[in-house]
SELUM-642602 format. One record per atom (N, C-alpha, C): x, y, z. Coordinates in steps of 0.001 Angstrom, whole numbers, plus 500000, padded with zeros to 6 digits. Layout:
N
XYZ...
This chain:
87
522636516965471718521495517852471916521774518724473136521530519859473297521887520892474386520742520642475191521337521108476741520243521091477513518364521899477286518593522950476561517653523714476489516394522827475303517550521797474590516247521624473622515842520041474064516398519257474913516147518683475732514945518685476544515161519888477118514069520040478261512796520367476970512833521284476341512149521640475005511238520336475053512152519307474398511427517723474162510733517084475346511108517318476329510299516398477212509433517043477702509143518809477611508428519147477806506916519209476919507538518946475840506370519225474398505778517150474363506935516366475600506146514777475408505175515298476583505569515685477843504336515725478981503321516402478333503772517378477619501940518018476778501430517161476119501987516282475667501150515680474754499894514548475634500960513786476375500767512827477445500482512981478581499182513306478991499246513842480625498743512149481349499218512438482271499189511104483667498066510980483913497191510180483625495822509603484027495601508771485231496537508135485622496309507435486703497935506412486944497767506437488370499074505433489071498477504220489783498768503190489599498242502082490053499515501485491090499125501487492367499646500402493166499573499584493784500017498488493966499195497269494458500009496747495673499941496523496326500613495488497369500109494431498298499612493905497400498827492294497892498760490864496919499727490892496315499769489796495847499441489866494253499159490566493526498402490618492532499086491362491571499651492587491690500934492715490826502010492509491198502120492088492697503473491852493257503506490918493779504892490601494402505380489889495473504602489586496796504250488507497566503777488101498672504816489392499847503998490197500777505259490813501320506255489654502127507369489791502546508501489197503051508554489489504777508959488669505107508994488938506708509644489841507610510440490505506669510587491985507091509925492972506601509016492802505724507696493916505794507273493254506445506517492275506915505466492548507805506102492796509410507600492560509822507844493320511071507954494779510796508050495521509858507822496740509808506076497286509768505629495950509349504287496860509125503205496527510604503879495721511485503855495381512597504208496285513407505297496905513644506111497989514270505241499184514070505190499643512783503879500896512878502487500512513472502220499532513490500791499159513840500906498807515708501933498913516248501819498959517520501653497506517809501872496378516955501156494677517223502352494150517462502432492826518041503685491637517899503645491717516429504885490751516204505334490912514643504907489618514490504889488891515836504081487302515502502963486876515460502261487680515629500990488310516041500340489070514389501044489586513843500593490760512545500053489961511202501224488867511081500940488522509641499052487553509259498931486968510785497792486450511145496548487496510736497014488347511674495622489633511627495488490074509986496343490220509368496866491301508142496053490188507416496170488877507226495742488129506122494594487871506409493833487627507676492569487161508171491608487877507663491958489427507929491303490359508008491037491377506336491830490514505466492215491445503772490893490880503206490021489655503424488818489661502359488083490483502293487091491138503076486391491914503004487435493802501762488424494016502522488904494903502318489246494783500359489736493472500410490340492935499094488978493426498331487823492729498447486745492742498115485949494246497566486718494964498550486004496726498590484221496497499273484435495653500675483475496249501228483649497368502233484759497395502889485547498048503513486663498965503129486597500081503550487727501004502739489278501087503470490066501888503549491662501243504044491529501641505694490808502962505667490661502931507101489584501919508163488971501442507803487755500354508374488922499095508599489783498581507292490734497724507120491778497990508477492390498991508453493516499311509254493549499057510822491533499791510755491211500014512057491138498560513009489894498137512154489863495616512709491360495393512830492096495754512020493478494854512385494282495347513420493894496821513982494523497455515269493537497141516403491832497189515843491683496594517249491841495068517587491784493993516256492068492631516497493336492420517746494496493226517254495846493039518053495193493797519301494276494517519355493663494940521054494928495841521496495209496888520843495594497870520966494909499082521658493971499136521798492368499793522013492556500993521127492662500390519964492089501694518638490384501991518997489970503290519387488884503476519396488211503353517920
């Protein structure tokens, strides 16, 4: 098949099929528990000990898990928990 009728085809599948939605998860539920080098990375952006993070990160996910709290309310408790002084 030549390039032109190629593109042809995958262009006439995205018309047909448009993207409704992307789902990602990263808490346990379609994935993997994170590993202890995500959470020193996700420690490192958050300005916290890395021994210190995985405590806050899990303490602090019910409410958020839940959707009483949205990602920034979430983000914010776990930067001021580590007493970073996130206003």
């Amino acid at each position: 098949m030549h390039d032109t009728a190629k593109r042809s085809a995958i262009q006439g599948l995205s018309q047909e099929r448009s993207l409704r939605a992307v789902v990602f998860d990263y808490g346990n539920v379609l994935c993997l528990e994170q590993t202890l080098e995500d959470m020193k990375g996700m420690a490192l952006v958050c300005g916290t000990p890395h021994e210190l993070f995985p405590e806050l990160y899990r303490k602090l996910r019910p409410p958020y898990d839940r959707g009483d709290i949205n990602g920034a309310a979430y983000w914010t408790a776990v930067l001021k928990s580590a007493g970073n002084g996130v206003a």
